[in-house]
C-alpha positions as CSV (number, residue, x, y, z in Angstrom):
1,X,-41.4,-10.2,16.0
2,X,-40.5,-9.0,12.5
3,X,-37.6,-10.2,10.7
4,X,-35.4,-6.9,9.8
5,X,-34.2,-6.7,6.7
6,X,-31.2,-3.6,6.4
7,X,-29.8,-3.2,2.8
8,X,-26.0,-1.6,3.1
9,X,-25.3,1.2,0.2
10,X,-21.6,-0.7,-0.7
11,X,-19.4,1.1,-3.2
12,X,-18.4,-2.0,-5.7
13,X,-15.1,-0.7,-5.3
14,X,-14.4,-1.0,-1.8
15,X,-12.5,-4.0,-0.6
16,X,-13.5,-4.3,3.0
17,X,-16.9,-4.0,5.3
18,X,-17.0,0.1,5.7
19,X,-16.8,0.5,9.7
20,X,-19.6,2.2,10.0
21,X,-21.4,-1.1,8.7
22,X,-19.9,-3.4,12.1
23,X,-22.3,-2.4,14.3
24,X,-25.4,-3.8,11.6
25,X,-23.2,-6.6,10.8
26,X,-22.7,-7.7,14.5
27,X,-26.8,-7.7,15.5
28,X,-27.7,-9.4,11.8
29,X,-28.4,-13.3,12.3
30,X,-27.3,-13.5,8.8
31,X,-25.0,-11.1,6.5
32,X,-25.0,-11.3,2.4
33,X,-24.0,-9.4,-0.6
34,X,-25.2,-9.4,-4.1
35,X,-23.9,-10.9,-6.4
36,X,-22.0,-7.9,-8.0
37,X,-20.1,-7.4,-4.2
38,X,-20.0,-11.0,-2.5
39,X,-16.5,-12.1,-4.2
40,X,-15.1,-8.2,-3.3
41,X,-16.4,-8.3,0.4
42,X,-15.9,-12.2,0.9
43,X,-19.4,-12.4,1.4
44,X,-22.2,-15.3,0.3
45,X,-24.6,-13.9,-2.0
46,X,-28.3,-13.7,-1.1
47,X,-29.9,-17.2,-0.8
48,X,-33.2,-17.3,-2.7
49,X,-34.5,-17.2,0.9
50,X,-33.9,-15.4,4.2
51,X,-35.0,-16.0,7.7
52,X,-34.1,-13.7,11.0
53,X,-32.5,-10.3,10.6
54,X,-30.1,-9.9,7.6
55,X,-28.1,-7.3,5.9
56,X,-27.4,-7.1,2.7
57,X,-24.8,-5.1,0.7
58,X,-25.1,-3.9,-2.6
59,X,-24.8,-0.9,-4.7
60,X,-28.8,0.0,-4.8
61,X,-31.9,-0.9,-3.4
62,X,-32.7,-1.6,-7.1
63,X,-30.2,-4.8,-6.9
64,X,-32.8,-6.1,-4.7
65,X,-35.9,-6.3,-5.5
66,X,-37.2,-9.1,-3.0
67,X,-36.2,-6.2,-0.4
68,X,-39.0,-3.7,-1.1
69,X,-39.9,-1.9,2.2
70,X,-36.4,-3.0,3.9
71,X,-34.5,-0.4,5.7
72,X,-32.1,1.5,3.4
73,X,-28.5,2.4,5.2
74,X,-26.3,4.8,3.3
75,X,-22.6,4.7,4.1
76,X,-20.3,8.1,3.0
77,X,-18.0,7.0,0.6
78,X,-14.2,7.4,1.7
79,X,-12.5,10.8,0.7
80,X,-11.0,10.2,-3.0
81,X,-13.1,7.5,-3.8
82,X,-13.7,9.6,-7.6
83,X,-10.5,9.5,-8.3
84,X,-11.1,5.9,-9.0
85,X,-13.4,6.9,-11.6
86,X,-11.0,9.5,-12.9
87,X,-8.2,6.6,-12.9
88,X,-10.8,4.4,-15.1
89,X,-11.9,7.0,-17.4
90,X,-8.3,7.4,-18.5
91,X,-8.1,3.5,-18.5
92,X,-10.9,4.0,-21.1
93,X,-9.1,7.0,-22.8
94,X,-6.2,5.3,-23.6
95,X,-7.5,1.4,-24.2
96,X,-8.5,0.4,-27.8
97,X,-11.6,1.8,-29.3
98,X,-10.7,5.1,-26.5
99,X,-10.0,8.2,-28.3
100,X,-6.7,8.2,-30.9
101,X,-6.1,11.8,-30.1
102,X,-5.2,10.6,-25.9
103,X,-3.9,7.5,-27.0
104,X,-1.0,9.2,-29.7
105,X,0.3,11.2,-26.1
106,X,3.8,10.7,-24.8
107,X,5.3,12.2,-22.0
108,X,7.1,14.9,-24.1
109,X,4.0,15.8,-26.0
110,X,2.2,16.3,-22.7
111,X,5.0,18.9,-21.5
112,X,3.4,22.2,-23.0
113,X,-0.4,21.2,-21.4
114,X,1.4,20.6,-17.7
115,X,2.8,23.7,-18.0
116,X,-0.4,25.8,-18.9
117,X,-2.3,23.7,-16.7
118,X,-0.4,25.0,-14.2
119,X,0.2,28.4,-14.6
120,X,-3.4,28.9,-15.3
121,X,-4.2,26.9,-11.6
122,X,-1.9,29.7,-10.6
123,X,-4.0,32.4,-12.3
124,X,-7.1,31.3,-10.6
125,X,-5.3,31.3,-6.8
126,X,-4.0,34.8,-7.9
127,X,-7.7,35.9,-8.7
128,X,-9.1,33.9,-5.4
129,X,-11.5,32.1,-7.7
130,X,-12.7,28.9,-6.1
131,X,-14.3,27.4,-9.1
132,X,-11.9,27.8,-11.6
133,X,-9.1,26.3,-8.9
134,X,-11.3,23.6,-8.3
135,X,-11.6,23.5,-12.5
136,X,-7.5,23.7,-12.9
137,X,-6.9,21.1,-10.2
138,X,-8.8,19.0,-12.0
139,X,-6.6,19.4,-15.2
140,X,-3.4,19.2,-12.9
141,X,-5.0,15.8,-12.0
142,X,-5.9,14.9,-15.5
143,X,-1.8,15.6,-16.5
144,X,-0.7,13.2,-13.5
145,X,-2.8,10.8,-14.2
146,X,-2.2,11.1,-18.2
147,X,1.6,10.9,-17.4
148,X,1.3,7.4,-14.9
149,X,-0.8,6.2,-17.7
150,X,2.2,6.7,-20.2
151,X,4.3,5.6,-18.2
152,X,2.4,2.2,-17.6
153,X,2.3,1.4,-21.2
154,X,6.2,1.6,-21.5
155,X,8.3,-1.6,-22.3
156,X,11.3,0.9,-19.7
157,X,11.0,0.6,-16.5
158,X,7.1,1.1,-16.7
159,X,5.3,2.2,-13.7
160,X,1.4,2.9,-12.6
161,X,-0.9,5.5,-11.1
162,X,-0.5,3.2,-7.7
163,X,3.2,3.5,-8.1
164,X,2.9,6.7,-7.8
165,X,0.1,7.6,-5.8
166,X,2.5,5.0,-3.4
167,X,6.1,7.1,-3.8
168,X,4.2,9.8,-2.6
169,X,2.5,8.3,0.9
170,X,5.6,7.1,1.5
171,X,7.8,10.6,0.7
172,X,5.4,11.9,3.0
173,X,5.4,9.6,6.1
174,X,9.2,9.9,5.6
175,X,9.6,13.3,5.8
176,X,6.8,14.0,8.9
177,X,8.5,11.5,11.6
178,X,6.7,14.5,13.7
179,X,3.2,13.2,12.6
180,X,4.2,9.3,11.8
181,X,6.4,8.7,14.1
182,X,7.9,8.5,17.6
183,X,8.6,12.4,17.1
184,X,10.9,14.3,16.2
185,X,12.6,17.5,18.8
186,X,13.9,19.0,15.4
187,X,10.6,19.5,14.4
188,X,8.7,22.7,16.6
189,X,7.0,24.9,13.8
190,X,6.6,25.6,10.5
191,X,10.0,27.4,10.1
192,X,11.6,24.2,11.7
193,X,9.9,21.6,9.5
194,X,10.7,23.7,6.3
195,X,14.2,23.3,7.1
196,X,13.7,19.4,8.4
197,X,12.3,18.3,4.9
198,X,15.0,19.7,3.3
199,X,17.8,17.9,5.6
200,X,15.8,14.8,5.3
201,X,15.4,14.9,1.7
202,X,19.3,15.5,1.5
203,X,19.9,12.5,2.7
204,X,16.9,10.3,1.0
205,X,18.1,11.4,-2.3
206,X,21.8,11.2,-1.8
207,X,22.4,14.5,-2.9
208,X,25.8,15.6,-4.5
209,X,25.1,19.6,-4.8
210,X,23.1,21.6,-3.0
211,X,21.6,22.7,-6.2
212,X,20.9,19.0,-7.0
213,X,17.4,19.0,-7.9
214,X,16.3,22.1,-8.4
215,X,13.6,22.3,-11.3
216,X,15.9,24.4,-13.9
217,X,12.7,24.5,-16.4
218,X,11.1,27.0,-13.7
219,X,10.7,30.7,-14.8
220,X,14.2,32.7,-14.3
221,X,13.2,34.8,-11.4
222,X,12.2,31.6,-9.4
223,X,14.9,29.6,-10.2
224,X,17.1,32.5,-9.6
225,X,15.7,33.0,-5.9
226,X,15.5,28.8,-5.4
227,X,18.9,28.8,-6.5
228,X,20.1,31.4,-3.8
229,X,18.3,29.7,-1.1
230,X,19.6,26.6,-2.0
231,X,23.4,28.3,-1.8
232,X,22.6,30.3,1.4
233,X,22.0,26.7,3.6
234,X,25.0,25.9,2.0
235,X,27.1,28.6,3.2
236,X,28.1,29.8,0.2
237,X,29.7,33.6,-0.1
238,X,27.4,36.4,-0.7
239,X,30.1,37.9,-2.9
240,X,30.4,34.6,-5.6
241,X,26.9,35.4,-6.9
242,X,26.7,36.4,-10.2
243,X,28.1,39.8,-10.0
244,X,29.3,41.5,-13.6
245,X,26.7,44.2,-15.1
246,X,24.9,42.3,-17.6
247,X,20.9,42.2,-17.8
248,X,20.6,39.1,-16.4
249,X,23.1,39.4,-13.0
250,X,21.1,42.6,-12.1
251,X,18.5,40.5,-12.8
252,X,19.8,37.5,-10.5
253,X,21.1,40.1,-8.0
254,X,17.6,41.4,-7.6
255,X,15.7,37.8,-7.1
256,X,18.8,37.4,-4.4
257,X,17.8,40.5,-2.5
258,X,14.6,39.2,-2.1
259,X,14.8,36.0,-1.1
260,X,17.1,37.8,1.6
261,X,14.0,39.7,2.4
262,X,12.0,37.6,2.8
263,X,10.3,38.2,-0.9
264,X,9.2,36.3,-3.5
265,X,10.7,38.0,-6.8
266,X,8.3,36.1,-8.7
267,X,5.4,36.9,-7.2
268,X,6.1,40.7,-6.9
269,X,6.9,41.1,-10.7
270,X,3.9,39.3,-11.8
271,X,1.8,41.3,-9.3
272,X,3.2,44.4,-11.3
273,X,2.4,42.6,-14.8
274,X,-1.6,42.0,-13.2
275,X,-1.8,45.7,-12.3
276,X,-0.3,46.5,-15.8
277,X,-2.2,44.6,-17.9
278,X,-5.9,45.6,-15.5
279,X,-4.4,49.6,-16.5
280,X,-4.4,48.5,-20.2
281,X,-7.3,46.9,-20.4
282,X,-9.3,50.0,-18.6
283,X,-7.9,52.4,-20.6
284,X,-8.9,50.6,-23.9
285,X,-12.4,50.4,-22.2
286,X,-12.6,53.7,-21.3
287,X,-11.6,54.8,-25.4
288,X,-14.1,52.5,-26.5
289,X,-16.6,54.4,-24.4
290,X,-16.0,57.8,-25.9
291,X,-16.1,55.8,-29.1
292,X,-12.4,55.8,-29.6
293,X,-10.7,52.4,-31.3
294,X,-7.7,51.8,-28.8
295,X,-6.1,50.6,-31.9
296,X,-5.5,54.0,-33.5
297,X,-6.0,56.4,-30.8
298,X,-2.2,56.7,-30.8
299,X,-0.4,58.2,-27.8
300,X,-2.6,61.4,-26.6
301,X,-5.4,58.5,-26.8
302,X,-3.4,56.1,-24.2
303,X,-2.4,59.6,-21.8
304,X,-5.9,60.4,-21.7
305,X,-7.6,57.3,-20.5
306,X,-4.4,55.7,-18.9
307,X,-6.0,55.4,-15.0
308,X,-4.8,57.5,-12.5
């Protein structure tokens, strides 16, 4: 009978036999890996000879070239195994001999490109546009990262990408006891669990104000309408909002009616500055067709083509 030789696909990365590898592993008389994985997986690397059925894992067929004709397995690689490469390609960014521009970044120079980043991931879930929100995600991702690699570097209180990456599994295992653990009756739909993360953040954080941790950088109509939900689980008067006649408390006044609604003030205004700016830029189209120059066709120019 014919010795079987089964070559494993192995990401060099991976610290452990992938599952779906057992099965080969437990019918092999003998299991290696090459010399690139045998230290990772705890694993003795190929012997200059093999007898009886053996897997081998290693990163390519190519690693092996004894193996020509053997059986070829290819194992998925876990979900977010490129992130790994996006971790070391800002490793290689930021290292000497990486790029001086990356490596001159600090946290507060980084502020402006978080913010765009952003607002222009916004813009493309506005416009429904899966491939510039897969685009802007990635540039969310490339600020996160960029930050936790900052932050590394410090001589205060320094921290890493894992660091992070780890605060967050654990925020999130926290705040789901529902999924995690032994249940939670507080928890029986989305409504409920919106108001049990807040309650259960409360307490992680140690909270002195309701209004403790609200983002105050946030544009005004949003922090307006956090700030008034914020005040309305804490029971606070309807009549101690900002309530003189300036610009800015009819402004506040009408983010509160809102968020009493059930309305995002934000999102309605900007909706109204998207249909704005689409009228503009239709009616300066449409003056360029007649052979106008929006630029000097003065106001008979803008009445004529405005849309209707």
């Amino acid at each position: 009978m014919t010795a079987r030789r089964t070559i494993v696909r192995c990401d060099p990365r991976s610290g452990a036999v992938p599952a779906a590898a057992l099965a080969l592993v437990r019918d092999a008389d003998a299991v290696y890996a090459t010399a690139e994985l045998a230290e990772t997986l705890g694993l003795p690397p190929v012997p200059a000879s093999v007898d009886g059925d053996v897997v081998v894992f290693a990163r390519s067929p190519d690693d092996l070239p004894g193996f020509a004709g053997a059986e070829v397995v290819e194992l998925p690689a876990p979900p977010g195994h490129a992130l790994l490469d996006a971790v070391a390609v800002m490793d290689r960014l930021r290292s000497p001999g990486g790029c001086p521009w990356d490596a001159e970044q600090t946290h507060e120079s980084l502020r402006k490109y978080l913010r765009e980043e952003a607002y222009e991931l916004l813009d493309a879930i506005a416009d429904d546009d899966r491939d510039a929100m897969r685009e802007e995600l990635g540039d969310v991702l490339l600020q996160v990262l960029f930050h936790a690699r900052v932050a590394q570097e410090s001589d205060d209180e320094a921290f890493s990408i894992d660091d992070v990456a780890g605060g967050l599994v654990t925020k999130l295992v926290g705040r789901h006891p529902h999924v995690f653990g032994d249940g939670d009756s507080a928890v029986r739909d989305a409504s409920t669990q919106e108001r049990r993360w807040e309650e259960l953040k409360q307490v992680e954080k140690r909270r002195e104000s309701s209004v403790d941790g609200v983002a105050m950088d946030q544009p005004s109509l949003a922090l307006a309408a956090k700030l008034v939900q914020r005040t309305d689980r804490a029971k606070l008067p309807a009549e101690l909002l900002p309530a003189d006649d300036s610009l800015g408390a009819r402004l506040f006044r009408l983010a509160a009616t809102a968020q009493a609604e059930g309305r995002d003030a934000e999102d309605e205004l900007r909706a109204v500055d998207r249909g704005f700016a689409a009228d503009v830029r239709a009616a300066e189209a449409a003056a360029r067709a007649a052979g106008l120059d929006p630029a000097t066709m003065g106001d008979e120019g803008w009445r004529r083509f405005w849309p209707r």
